[in-house]
LUMPA-352982 format. One record per atom (N, C-alpha, C): x, y, z. Coordinates in steps of 0.1 Angstrom, whole numbers, plus 5000, padded with zeros to 4 digits. Layout:
XYZ;...
# end
This chain:
084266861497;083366881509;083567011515;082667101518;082267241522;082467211535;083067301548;083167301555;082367451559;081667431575;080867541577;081767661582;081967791574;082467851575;082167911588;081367911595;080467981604;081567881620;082067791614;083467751625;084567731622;084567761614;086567751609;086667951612;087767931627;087968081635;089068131628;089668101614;090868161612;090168211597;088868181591;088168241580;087568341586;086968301598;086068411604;086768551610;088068491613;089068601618;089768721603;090268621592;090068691581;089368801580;088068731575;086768831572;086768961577;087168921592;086569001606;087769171601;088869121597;089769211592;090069321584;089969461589;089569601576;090869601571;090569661558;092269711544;092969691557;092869881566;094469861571;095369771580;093969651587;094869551593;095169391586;094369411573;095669331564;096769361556;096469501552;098269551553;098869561563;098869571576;099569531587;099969421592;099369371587;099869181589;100769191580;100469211567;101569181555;102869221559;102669351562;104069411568;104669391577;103869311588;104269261598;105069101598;104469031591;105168921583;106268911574;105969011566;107068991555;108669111559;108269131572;109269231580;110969131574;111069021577;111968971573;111368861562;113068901547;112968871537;112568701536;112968661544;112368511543;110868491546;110368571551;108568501550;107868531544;108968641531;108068661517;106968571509;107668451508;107068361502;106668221510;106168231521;106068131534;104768101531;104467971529;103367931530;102167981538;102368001550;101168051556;100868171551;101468291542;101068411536;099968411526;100468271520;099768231505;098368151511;098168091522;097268071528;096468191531;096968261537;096068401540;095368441527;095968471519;095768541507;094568451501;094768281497;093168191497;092568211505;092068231519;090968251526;090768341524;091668491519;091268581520;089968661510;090868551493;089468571484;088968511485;088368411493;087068311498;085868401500;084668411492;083268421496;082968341511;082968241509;082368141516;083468031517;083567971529;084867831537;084367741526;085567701518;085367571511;086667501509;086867401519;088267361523;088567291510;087867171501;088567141490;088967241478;088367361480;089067481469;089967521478;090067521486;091467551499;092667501495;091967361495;093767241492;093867241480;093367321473;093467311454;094067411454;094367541463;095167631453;095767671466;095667651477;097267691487;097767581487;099067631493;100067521490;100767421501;099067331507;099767271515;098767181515;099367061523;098666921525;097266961533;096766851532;095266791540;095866801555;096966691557;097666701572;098166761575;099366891565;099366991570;098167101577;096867081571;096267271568;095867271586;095767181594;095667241608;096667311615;097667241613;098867311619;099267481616;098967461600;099467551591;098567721595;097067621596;095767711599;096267811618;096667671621;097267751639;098667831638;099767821629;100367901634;099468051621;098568031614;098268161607;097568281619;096968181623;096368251638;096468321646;097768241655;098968331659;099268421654;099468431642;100568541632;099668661633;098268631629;097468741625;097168811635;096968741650;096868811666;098168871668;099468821672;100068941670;100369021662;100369011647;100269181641;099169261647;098169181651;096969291654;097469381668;097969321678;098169321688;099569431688;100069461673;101669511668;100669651669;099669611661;098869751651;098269821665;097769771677;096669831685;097369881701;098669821703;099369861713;099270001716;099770051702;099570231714;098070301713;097270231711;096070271712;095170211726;095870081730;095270021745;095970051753;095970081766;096470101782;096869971780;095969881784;096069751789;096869701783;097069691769;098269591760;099869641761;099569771763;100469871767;101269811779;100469811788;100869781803;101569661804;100769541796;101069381796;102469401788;102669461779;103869481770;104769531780;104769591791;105669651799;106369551812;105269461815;105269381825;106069241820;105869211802;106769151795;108369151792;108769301795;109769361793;110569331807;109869341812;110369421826;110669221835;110469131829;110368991834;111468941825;111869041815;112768991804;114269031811;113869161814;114869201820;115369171833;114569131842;114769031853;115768951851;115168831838;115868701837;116868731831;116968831823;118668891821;119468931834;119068951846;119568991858;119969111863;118769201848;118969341852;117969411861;117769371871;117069371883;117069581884;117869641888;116869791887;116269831876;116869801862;115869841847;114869751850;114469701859;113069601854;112069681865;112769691876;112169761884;111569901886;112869971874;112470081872;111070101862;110769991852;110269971843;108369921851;108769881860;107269831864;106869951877;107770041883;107470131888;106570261882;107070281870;106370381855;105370281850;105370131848;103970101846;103070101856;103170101867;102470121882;101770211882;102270351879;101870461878;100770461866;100670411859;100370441847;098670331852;098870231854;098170121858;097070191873;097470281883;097170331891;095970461884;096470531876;095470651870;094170591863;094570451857;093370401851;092670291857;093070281874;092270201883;092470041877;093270001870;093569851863;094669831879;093569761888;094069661900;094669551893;093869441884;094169311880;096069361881;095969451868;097269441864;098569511872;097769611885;099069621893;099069541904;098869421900;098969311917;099669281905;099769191893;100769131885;102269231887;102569361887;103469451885;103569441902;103169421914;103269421925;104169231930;103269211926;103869071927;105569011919;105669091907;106769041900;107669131908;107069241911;108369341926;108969241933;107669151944;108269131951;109469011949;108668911937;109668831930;111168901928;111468991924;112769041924;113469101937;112769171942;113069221957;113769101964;112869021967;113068851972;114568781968;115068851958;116368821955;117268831970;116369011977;117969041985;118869101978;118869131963;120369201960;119969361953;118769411958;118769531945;118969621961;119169581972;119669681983;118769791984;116869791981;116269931980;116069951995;115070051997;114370132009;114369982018;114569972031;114069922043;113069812042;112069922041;110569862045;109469812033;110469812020;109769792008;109169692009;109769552014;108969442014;107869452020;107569542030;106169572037;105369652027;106269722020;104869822018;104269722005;105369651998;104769561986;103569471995;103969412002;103069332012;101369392013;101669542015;100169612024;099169652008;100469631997;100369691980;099169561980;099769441979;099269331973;098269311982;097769321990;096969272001;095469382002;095769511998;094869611991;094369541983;095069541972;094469521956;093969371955;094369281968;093269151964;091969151968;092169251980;090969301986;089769361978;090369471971;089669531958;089469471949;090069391946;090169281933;088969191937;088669141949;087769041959;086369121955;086369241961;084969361959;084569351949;085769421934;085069431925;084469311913;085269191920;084869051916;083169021918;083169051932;081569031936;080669151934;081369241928;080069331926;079769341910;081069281902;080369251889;080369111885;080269041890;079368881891;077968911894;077669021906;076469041910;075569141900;075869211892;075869321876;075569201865;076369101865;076469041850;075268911858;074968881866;074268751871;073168841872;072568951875;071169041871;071169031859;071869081848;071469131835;071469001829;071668841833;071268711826;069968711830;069568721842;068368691848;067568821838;067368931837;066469021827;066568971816;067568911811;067968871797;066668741794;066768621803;065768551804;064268561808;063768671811;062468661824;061968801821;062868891817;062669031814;062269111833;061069171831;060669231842;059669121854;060169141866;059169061874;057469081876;057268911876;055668961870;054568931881;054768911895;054568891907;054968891918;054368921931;055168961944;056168821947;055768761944;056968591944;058168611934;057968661923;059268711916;060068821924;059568911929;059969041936;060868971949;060068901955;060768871970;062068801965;062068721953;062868611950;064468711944;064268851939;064768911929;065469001939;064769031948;065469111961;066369031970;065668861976;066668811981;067868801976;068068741964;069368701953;070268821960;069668941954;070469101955;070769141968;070069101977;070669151994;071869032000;071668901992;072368821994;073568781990;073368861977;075168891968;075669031971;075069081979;075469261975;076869221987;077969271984;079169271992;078769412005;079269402018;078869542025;080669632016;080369762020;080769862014;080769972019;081370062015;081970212019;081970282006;080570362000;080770421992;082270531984;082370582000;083370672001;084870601994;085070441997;086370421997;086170321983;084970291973;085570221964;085970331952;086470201950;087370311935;086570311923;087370341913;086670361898;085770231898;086670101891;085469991886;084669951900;085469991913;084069901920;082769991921;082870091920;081670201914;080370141906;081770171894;080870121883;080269981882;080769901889;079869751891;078669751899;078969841908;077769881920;076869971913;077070071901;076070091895;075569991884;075769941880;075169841872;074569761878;074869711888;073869591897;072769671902;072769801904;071669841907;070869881897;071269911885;070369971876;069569851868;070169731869;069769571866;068569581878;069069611891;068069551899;066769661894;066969751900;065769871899;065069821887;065969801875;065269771861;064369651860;064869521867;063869391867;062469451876;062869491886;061469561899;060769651890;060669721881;060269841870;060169981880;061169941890;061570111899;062270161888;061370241878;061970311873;062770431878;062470511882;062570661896;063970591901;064270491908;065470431916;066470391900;065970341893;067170301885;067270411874;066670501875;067470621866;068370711876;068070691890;069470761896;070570671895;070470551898;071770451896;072470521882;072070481870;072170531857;072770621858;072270721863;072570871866;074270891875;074370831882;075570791892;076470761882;075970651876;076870521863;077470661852;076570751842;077370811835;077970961841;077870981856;078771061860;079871011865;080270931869;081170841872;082570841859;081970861851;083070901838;083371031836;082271101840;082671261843;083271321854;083471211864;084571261873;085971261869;085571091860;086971051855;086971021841;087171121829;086871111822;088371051815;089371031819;090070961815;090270831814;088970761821;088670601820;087870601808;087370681800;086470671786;087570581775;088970581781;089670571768;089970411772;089370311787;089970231791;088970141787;087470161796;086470141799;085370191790;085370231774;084870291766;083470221762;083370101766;082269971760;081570021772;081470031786;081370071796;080470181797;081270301792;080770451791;079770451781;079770381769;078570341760;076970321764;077470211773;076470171782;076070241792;075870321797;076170391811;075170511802;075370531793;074570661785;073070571779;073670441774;072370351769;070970341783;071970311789;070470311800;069670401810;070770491813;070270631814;069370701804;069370621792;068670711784;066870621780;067570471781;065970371780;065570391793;066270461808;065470481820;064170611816;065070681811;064470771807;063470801792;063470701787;062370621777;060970581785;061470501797;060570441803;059370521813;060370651816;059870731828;058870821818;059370841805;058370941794;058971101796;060071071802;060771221804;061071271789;060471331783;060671351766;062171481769;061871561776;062871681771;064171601779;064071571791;065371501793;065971441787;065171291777;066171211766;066271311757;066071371750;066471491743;068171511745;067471601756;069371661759;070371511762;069971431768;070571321771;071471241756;070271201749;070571161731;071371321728;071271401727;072171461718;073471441727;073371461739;074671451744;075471361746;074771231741;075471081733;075771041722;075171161711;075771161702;076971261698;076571371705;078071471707;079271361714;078871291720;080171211727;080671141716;080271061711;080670961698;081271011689;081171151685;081771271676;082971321683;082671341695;083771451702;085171381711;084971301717;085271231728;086571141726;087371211730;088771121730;088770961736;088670901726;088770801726;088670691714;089370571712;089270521701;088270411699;087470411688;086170281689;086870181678;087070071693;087269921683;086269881676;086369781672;084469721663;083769681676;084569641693;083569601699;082469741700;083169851701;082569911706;081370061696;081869991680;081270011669;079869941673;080369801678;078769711677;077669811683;078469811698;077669901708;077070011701;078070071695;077070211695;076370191680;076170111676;075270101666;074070041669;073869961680;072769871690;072469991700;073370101702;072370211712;072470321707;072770351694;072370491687;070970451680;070870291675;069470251667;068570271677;068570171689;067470141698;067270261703;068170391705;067470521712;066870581696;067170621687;066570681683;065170621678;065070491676;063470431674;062770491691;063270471701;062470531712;062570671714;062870741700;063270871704;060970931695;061170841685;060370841677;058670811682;059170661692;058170621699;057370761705;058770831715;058270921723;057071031717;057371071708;057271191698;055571141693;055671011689;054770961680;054270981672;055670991660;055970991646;056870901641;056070811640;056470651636;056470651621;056070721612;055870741594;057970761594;057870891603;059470951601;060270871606;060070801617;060370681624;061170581611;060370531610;060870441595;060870471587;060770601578;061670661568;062970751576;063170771580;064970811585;065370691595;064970611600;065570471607;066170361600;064870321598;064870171592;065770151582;065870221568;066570181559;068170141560;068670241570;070170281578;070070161580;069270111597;069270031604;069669881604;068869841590;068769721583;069969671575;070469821567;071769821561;072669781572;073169861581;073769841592;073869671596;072769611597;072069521606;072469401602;072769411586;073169321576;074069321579;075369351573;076469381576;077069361589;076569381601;076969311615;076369201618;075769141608;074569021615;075468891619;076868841620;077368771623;078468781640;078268941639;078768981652;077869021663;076669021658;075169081670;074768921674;074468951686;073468841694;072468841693;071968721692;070668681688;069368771698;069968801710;069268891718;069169021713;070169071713;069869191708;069169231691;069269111686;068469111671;067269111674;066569061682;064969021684;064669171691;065569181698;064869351706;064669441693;066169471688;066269531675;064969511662;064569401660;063469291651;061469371657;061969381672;060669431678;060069561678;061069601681;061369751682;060469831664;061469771657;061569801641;059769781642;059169631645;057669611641;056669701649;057369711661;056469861667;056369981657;057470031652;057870141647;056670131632;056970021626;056069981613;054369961618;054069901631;053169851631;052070021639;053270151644;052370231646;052370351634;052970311623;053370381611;051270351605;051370231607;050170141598;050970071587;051470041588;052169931581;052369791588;051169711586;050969591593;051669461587;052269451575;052669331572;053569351571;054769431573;056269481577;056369451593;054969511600;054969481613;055269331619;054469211606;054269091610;055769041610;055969041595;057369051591;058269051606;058769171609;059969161619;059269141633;057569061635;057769011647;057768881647;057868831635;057868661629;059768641636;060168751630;061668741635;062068701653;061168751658;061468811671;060468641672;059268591670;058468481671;059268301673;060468311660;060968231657;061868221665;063168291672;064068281677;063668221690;063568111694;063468081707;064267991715;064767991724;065967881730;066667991747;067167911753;067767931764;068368071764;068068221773;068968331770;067968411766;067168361760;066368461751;065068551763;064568641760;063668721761;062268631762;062168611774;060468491770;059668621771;059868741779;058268851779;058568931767;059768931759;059168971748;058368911736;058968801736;058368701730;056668701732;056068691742;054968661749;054168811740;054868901741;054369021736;054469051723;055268971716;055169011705;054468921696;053968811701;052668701697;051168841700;051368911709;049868961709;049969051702;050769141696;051169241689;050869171672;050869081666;050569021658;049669001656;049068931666;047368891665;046369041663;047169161667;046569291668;046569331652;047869301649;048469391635;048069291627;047669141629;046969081614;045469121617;044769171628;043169181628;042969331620;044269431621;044269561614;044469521600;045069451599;045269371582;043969301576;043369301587;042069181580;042769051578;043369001582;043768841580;043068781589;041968781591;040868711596;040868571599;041268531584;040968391581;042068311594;043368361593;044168301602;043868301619;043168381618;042868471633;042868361647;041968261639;041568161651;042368071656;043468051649;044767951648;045668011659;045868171650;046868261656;046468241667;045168281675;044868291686;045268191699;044968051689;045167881697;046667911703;047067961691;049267891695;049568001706;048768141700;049168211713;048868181729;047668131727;046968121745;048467981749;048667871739;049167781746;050767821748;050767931735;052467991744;052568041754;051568141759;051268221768;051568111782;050468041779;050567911791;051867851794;052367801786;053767711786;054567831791;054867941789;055568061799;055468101811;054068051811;053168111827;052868261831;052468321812;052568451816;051168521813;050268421814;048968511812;048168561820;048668651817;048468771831;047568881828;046868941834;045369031835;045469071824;046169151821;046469261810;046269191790;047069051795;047368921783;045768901779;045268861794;043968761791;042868881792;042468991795;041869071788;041969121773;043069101767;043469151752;042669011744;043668891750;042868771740;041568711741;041468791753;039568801755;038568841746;039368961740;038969071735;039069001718;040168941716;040368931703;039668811698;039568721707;038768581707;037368651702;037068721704;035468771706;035168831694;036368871686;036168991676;035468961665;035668821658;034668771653;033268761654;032668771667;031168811666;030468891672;031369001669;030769161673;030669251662;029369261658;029169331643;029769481646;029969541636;030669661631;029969751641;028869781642;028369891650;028469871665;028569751668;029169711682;030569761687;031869771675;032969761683;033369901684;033170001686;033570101691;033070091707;032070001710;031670001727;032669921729;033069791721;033469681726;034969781730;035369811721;036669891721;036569961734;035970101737;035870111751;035670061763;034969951764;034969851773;036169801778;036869771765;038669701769;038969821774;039069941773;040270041774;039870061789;038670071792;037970031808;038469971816;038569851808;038869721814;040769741817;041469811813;043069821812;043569881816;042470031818;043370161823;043370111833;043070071844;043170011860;044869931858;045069901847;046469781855;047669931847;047670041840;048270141838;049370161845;049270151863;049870191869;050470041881;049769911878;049669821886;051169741885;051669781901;052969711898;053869611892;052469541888;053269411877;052669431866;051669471866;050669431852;051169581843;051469641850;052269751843;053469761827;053769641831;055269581823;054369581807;052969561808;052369521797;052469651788;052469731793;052569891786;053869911783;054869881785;056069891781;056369851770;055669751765;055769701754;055569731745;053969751749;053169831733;051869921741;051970041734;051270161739;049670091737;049170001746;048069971739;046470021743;046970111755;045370251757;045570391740;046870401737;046870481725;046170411717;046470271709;045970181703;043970221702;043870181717;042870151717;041770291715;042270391720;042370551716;041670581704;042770511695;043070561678;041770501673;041270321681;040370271671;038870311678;038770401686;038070481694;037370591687;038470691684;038370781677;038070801664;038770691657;038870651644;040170701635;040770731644;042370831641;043170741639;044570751633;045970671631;046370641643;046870531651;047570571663;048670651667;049670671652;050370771658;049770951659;048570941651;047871091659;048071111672;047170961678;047170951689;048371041703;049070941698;050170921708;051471081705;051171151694;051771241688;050871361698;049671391697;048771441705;049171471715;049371321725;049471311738;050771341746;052171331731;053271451734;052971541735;052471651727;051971791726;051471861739;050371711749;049771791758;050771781768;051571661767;052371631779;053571761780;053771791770;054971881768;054672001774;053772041770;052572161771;052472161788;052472051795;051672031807;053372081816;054172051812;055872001816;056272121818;055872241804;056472351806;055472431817;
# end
């Protein structure tokens, strides 16, 4: 009986494992001569040449019972988290620190009360430069535990100042609690709903935010409560589509590392991000020469920048080196080059992490790619990765991309001539549209449009075509109906089948003049 490897966490943990941290384990285990031949090694070694979890080839060739393999499987677990944890210590602050505050509690209960103290005073310091509060109220609090003895005879007033120590840092700890609850409770809400698509979304999006926002003193917060206060704002600005307000937040967010560029090595998943959206702010606003300098100066960081990238933060920059350079392409509107220097990487890439990416960021990733193909003229690659982005649906997910990437299809099979399907496509879209509640000006002028396409002879649709672009440039700039252009450039679209041109002429063009217009 096959068990689904996709939940047994000690094959998945295997897998998850490069060369040099299963020779670290090995070494780490077999440190003493007796766990040479210890069962749980020889277990390692069967999951390790496992393709795929199949627990009855499991119990056929390691060497342990059916009632053993859970126990056996938990202490392998353990084993494999601390070697990892052996291997990554002098590379983290934080494990660093916790290793110190371990010591220093060891030492206590030995009753060597000033080596522990001396020991958490040097981690204090250490814990203080990289703004980790959590972990100096733990080093604050275990003080006072030893102080509280009465026998280490220090300074007078220490118990007070420990007192005013711990009483700070719950404070701050309190701040930056609510200001990144109020950061991560935005970015679910965009996650689900995308951009607000009415003044009733707007009022509703701003109360939430005036009503979690903690009051504050710019001046007096520290590193992370900064950085949470720019993330909630760059969430907020972002759902409102103030774009202008949330590229300064952004802007604030990756200088914030440039004040302190020694948080890059703490806070590194952080600084990733902090460049990712400063840079889709600046996607959004059409600032071409600014993402420019911005992208190279995110990729000179990832080359240059002292700091070490775990796989969390491999994920990251493989989900915002891909998605800027497809909007690098968008910008440009050279979509042909677009997906010959992108896509093939991408996919390779894509494969290979598809068990560590979220389903969210696959479908953006999925969308993105069919824009890229679908303004190349490559429509059935187009359909392809928006069938991806079509299918995925459940709780979390992107409903306005979804919503958009049903009309994007019905566009890219009408350029394909799949005619025949046309009128079906059309049905499932209107009733998805509905069931979302998102058919909105922009939506129901397109499937207006497309509904109709079938009985407007050939020499008709170049009016019909102007008509719509008539009918659209009005919502260009329209506070909600706006969001529809973010999606898919669909005045270029309509441009190209105007003209009779490729769309990416189009939209390649209309860099040229924009650039032209800039300088």
């Amino acid at each position: 009986m096959k068990s689904n490897g996709e939940k047994d966490i000690v094959f998945i943990l295997i897998k998850s494992l490069t060369a040099s941290e299963k020779r670290g384990f090995k070494l780490y285990v077999k440190r003493f001569g007796a766990n040479e031949n210890a069962k749980y090694i020889k277990l390692f070694d069967t999951l390790d040449k496992m393709e795929t979890y199949d627990e009855q080839m499991l119990l056929k060739k390691a060497p342990v019972s059916k009632k053993q393999l859970a126990n056996m499987k938990a202490h392998l677990y353990k084993q494999i988290l601390v070697s990892l944890r052996v291997i990554y210590a002098d590379q983290n602050v934080e494990l660093q620190l916790n290793e110190q505050i371990d010591f220093a509690r060891i030492l206590y209960n030995k009753g060597l009360y000033n080596q522990s103290l001396k020991l958490l005073d040097k981690a204090k310091g250490i814990a203080q430069k990289y703004f980790l509060d959590t972990i100096m109220l733990r080093i604050v609090e275990l003080e006072k535990v030893i102080e509280s003895q009465h026998i280490t005879r220090s300074m007078r007033d220490r118990a007070e100042v420990l007192a005013n120590e711990a009483k700070h840092l719950i404070s701050s700890a309190s701040k930056k609690n609510s200001l990144s609850n109020l950061s991560l409770q935005l970015y679910g809400l965009y996650l689900k709903v995308g951009h607000v698509k009415d003044e009733f979304d707007r009022k509703l999006v701003e109360a939430y935010y005036l009503k979690n926002m903690p009051e504050y003193d710019l001046q007096e917060l520290n590193f992370y409560e900064k950085l949470y206060l720019y993330q909630a704002q760059v969430w907020f600005y972002h759902i409102l589509q103030d774009f202008p307000l949330c590229y300064r937040a952004a802007q604030k967010w990756v200088s914030l590392y440039q004040e302190h560029p020694q948080m890059k090595k703490v806070a590194t998943g952080n600084y990733l991000k902090a460049y990712h959206y400063l840079l889709d702010t600046l996607f959004y606003l059409q600032q071409y020469e600014r993402f420019m300098v911005v992208f190279e100066q995110f990729k000179e960081s990832l080359e240059n920048d002292d700091f070490k990238m775990d796989e969390n933060c491999r994920i990251l920059t493989f989900l915002y080196y891909y998605s800027n350079s497809i909007n690098y392409h968008f910008l440009i509107g050279d979509f042909t080059a677009g997906v010959n220097a992108v896509i093939p990487s991408l996919l390779k890439e894509m494969k290979a992490l598809r068990s560590k990416l979220d389903v969210h960021h696959v479908i953006v990733l999925h969308y993105k790619i069919a824009c890229l193909y679908f303004g190349s003229g490559d429509n059935l690659n187009a359909i392809k990765h928006l069938d991806e982005v079509i299918y995925h649906t459940g709780d979390g997910l992107r409903e306005d991309l979804q919503c958009f990437a049903h009309i994007l299809k019905l566009i890219a099979s009408y350029e394909e001539g799949l005619d025949d399907k046309l009128d079906q496509q059309i049905k499932n879209v209107y009733r998805f549209l509905i069931k979302m509640q998102d058919l909105h000006l922009v939506q129901q002028e397109m499937m207006n449009f497309i509904r109709n396409l079938n009985r407007i002879y050939d020499y008709q649709l170049k009016s019909a075509f102007i008509e719509l672009r008539d009918n659209l440039i009005q919502y260009e700039n329209h506070p909600y109906e706006k969001r529809a252009f973010l999606y898919l450039d669909i005045i270029s679209w309509l441009d190209s089948k105007i003209q009779g041109r490729p769309v990416q002429e189009v939209i390649k063009e209309k860099y040229h003049q924009r650039m032209v217009k800039e300088k």
